[in-house]
N, CA, C and O atoms as a GROMACS GRO file, in nm:
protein
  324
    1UNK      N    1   0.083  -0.118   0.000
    1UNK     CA    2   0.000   0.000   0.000
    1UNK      C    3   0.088   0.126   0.000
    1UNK      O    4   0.062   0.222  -0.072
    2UNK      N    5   0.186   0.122   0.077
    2UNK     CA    6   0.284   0.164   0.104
    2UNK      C    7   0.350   0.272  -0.062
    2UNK      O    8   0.367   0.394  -0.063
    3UNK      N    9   0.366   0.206  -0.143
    3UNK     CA   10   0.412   0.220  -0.261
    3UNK      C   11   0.368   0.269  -0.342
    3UNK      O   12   0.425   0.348  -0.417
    4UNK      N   13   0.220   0.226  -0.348
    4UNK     CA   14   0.113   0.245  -0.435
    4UNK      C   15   0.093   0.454  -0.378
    4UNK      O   16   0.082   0.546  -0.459
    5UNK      N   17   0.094   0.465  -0.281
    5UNK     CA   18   0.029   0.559  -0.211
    5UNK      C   19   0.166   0.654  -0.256
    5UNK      O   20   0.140   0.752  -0.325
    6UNK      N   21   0.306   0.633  -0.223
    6UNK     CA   22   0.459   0.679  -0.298
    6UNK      C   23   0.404   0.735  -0.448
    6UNK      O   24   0.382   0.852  -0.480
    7UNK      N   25   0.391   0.627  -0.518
    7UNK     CA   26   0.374   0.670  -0.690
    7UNK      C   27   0.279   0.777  -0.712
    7UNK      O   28   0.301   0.865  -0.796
    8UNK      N   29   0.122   0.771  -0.605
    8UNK     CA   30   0.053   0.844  -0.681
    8UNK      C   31   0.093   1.003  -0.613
    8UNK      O   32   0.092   1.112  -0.670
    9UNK      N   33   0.126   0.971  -0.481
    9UNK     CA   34   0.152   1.135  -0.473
    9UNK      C   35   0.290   1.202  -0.477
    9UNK      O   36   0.297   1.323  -0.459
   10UNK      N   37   0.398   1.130  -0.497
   10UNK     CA   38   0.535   1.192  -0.517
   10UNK      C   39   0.508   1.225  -0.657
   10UNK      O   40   0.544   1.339  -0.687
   11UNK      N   41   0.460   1.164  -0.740
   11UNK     CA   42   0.403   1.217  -0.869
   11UNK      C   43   0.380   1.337  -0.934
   11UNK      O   44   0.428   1.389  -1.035
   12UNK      N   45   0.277   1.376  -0.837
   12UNK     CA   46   0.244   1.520  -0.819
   12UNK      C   47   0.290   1.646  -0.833
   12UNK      O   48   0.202   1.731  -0.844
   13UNK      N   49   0.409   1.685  -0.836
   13UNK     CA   50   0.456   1.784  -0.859
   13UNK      C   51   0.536   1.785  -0.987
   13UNK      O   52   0.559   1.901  -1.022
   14UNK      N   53   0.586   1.694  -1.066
   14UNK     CA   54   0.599   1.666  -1.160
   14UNK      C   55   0.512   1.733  -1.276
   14UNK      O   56   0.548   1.778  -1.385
   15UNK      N   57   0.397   1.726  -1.224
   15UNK     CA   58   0.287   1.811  -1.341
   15UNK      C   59   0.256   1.934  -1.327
   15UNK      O   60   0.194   1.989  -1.418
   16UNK      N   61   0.302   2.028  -1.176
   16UNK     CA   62   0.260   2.150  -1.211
   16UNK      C   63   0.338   2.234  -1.355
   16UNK      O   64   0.270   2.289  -1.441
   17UNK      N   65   0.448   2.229  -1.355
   17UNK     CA   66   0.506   2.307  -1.462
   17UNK      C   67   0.438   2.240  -1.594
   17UNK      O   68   0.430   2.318  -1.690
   18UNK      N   69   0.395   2.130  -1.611
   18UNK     CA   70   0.316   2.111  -1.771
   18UNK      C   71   0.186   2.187  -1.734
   18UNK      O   72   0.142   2.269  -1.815
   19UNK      N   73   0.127   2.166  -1.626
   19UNK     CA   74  -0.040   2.253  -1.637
   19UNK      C   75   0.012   2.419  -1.728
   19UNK      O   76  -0.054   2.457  -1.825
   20UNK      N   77   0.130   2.495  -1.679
   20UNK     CA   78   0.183   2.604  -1.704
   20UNK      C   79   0.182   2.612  -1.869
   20UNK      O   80   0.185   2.721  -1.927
   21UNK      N   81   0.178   2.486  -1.938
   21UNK     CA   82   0.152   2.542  -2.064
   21UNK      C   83   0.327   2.429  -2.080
   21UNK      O   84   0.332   2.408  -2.201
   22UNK      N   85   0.390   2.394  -2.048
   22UNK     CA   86   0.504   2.365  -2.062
   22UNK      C   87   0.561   2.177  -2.135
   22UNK      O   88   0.461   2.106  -2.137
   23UNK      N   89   0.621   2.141  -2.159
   23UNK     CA   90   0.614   1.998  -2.185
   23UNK      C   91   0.736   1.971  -2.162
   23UNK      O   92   0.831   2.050  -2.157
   24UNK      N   93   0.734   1.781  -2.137
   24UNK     CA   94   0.850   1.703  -2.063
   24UNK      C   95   0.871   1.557  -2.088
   24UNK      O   96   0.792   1.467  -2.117
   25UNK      N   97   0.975   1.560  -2.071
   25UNK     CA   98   1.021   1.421  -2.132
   25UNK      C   99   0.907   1.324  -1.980
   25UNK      O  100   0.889   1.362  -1.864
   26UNK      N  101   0.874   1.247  -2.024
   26UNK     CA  102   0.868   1.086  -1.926
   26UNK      C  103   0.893   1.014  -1.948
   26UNK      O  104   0.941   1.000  -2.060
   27UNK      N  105   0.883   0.929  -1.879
   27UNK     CA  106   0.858   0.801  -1.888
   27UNK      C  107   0.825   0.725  -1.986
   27UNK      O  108   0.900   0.638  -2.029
   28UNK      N  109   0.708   0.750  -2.034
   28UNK     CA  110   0.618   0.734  -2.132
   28UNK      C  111   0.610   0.794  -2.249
   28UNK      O  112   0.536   0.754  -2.339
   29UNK      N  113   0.715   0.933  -2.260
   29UNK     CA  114   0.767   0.978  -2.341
   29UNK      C  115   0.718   1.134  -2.373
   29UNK      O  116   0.659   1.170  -2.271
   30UNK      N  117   0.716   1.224  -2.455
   30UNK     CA  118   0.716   1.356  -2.418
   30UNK      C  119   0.573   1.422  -2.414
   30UNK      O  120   0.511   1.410  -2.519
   31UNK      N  121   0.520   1.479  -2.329
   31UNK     CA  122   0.418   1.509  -2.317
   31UNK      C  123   0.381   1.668  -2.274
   31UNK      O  124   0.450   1.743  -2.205
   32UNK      N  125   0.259   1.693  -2.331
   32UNK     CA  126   0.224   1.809  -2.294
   32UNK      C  127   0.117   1.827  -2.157
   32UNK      O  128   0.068   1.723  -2.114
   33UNK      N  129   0.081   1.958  -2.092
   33UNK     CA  130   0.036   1.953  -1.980
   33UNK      C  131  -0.105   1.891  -1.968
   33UNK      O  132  -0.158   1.849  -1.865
   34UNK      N  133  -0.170   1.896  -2.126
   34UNK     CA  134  -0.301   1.856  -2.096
   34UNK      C  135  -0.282   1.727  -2.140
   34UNK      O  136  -0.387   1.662  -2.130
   35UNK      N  137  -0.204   1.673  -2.178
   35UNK     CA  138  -0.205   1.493  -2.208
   35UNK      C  139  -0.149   1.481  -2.025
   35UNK      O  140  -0.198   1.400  -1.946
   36UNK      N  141  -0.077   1.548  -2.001
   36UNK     CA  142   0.009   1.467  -1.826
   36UNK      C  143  -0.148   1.444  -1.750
   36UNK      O  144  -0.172   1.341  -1.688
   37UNK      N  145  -0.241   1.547  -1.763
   37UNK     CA  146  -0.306   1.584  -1.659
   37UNK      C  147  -0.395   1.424  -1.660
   37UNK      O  148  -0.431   1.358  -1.562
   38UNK      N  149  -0.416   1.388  -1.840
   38UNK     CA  150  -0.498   1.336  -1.825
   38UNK      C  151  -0.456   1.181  -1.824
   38UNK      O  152  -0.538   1.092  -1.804
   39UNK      N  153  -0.344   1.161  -1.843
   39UNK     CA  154  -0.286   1.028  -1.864
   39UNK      C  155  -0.250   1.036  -1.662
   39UNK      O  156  -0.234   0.926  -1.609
   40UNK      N  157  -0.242   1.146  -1.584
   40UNK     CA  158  -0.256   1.092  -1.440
   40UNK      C  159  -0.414   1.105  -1.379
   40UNK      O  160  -0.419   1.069  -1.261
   41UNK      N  161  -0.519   1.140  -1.423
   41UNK     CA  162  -0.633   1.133  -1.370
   41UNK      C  163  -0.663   0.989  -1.418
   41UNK      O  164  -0.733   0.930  -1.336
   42UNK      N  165  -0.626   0.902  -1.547
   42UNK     CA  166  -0.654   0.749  -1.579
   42UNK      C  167  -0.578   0.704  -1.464
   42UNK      O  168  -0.635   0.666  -1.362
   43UNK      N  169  -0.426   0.708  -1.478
   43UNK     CA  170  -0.345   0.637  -1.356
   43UNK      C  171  -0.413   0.641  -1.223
   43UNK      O  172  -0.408   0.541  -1.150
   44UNK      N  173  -0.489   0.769  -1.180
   44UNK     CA  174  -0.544   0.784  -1.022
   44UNK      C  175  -0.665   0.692  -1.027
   44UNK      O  176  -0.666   0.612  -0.934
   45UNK      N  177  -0.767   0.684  -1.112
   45UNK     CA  178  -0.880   0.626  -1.160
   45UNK      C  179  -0.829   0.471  -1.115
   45UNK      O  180  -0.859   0.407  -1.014
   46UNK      N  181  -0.760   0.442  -1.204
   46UNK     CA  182  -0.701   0.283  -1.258
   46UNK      C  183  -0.647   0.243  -1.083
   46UNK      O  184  -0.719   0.150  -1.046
   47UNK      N  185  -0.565   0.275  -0.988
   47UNK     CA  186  -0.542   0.222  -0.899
   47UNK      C  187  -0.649   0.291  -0.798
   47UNK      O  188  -0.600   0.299  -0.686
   48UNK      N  189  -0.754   0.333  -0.804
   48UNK     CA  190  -0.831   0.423  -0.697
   48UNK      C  191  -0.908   0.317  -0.597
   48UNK      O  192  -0.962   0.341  -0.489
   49UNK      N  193  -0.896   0.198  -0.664
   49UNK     CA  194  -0.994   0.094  -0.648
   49UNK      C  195  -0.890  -0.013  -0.546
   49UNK      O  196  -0.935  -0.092  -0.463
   50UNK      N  197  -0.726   0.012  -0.583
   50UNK     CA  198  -0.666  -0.074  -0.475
   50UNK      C  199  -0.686  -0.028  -0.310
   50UNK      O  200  -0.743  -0.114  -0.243
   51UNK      N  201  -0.659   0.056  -0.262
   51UNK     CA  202  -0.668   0.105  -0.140
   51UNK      C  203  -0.828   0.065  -0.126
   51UNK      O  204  -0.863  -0.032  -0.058
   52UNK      N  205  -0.896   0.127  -0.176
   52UNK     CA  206  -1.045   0.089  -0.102
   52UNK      C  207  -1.084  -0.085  -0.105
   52UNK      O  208  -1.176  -0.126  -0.034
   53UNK      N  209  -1.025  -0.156  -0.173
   53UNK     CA  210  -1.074  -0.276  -0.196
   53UNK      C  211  -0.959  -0.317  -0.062
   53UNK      O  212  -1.017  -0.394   0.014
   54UNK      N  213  -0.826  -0.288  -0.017
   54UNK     CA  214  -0.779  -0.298   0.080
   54UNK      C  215  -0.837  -0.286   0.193
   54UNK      O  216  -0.808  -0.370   0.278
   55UNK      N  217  -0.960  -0.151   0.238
   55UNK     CA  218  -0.999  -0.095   0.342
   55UNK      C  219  -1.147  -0.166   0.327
   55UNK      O  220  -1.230  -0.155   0.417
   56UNK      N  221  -1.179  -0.251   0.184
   56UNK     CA  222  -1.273  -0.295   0.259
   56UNK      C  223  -1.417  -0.185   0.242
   56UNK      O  224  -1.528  -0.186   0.297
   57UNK      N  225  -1.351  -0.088   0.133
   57UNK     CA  226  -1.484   0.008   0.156
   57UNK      C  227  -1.535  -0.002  -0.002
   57UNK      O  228  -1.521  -0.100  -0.075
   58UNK      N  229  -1.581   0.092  -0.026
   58UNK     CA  230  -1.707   0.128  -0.165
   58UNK      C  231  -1.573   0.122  -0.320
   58UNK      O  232  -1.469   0.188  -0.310
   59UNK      N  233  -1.593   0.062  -0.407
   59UNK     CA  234  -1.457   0.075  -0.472
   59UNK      C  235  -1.435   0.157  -0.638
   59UNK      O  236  -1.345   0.174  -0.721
   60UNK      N  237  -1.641   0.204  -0.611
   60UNK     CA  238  -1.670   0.195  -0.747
   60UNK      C  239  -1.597   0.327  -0.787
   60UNK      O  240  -1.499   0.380  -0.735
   61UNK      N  241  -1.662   0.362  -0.882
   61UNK     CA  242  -1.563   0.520  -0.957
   61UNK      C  243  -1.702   0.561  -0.997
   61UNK      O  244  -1.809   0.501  -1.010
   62UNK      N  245  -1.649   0.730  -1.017
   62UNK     CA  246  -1.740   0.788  -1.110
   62UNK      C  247  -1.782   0.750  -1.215
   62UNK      O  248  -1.691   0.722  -1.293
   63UNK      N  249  -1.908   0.732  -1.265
   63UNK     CA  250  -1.960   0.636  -1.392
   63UNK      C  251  -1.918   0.725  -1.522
   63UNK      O  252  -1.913   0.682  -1.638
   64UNK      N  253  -1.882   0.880  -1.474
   64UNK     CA  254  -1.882   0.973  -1.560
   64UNK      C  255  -1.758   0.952  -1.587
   64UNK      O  256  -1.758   0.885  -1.690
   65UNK      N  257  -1.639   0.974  -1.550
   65UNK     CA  258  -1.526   0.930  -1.565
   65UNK      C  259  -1.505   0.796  -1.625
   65UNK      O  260  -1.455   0.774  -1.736
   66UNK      N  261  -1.546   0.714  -1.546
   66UNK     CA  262  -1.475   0.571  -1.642
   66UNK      C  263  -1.559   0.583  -1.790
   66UNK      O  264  -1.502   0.540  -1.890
   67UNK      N  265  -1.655   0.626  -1.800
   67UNK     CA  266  -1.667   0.641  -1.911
   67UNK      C  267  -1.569   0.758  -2.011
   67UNK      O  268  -1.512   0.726  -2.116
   68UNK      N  269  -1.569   0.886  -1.953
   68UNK     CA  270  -1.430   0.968  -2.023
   68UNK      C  271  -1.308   0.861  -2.067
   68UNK      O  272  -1.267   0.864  -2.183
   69UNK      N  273  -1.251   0.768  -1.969
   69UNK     CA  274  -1.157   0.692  -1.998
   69UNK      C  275  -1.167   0.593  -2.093
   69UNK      O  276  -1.080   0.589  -2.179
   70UNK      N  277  -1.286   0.486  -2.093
   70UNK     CA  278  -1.318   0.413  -2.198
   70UNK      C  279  -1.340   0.516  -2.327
   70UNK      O  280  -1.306   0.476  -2.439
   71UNK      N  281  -1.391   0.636  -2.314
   71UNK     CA  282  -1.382   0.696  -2.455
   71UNK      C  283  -1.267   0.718  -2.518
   71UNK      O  284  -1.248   0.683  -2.634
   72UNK      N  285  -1.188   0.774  -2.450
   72UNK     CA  286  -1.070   0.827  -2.488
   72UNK      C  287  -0.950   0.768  -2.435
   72UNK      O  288  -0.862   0.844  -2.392
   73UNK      N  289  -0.940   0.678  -2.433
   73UNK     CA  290  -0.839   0.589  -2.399
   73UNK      C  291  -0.654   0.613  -2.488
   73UNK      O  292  -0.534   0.636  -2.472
   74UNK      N  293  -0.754   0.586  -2.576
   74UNK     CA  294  -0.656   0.597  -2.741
   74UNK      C  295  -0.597   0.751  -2.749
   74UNK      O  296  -0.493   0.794  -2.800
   75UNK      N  297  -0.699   0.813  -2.684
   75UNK     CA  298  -0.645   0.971  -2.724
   75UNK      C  299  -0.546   0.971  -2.612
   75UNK      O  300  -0.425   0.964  -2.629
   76UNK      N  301  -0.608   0.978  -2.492
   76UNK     CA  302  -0.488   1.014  -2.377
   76UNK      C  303  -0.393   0.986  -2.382
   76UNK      O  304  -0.308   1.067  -2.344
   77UNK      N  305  -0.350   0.848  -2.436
   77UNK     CA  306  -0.205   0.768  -2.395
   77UNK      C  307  -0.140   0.777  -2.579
   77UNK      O  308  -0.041   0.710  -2.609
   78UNK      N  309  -0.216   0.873  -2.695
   78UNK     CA  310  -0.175   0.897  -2.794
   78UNK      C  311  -0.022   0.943  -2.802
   78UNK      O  312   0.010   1.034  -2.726
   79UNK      N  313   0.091   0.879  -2.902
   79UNK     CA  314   0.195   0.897  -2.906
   79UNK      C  315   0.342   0.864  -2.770
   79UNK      O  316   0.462   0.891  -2.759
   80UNK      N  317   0.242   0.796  -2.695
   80UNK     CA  318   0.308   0.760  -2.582
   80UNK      C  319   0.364   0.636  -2.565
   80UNK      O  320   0.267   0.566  -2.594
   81UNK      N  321   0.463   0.551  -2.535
   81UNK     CA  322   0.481   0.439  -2.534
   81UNK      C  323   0.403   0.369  -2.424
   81UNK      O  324   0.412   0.248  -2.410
   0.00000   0.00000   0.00000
């Protein structure tokens, strides 16, 4: 849990300077602020469900969102490895 909880929020600051209009090499390869934002709101989505299924509580997601993600799947993670 430990780890999981590391990735998603040491993460975090990593993206203010792309919100700024700015772009950066990753991981995943170079991206602009509105692809980071949205390729980490999938990543937060996609593990949102480990911790609560840990605690035992409610695990579902916004119906509105997982649907944004099933739409645009292809777009978000476009040109990215």
């Amino acid at each position: 849990m430990r780890q999981l909880v590391n990735h998603l929020v040491r993460g975090n600051p990593n993206y203010v300077d792309l919100l700024a209009g700015g772009t950066r090499e990753s991981p995943l390869g170079q991206v602009t602020g509105h692809q980071a934002l949205a390729v980490r709101t999938t990543d937060s989505a996609v593990h949102a469900g480990d911790p609560a299924q840990s605690l035992g509580v409610d695990n579902r997601l916004d119906p509105g969102l997982v649907a944004w993600i099933s739409e645009d799947l292809e777009t978000i993670y476009a040109g990215l490895a």
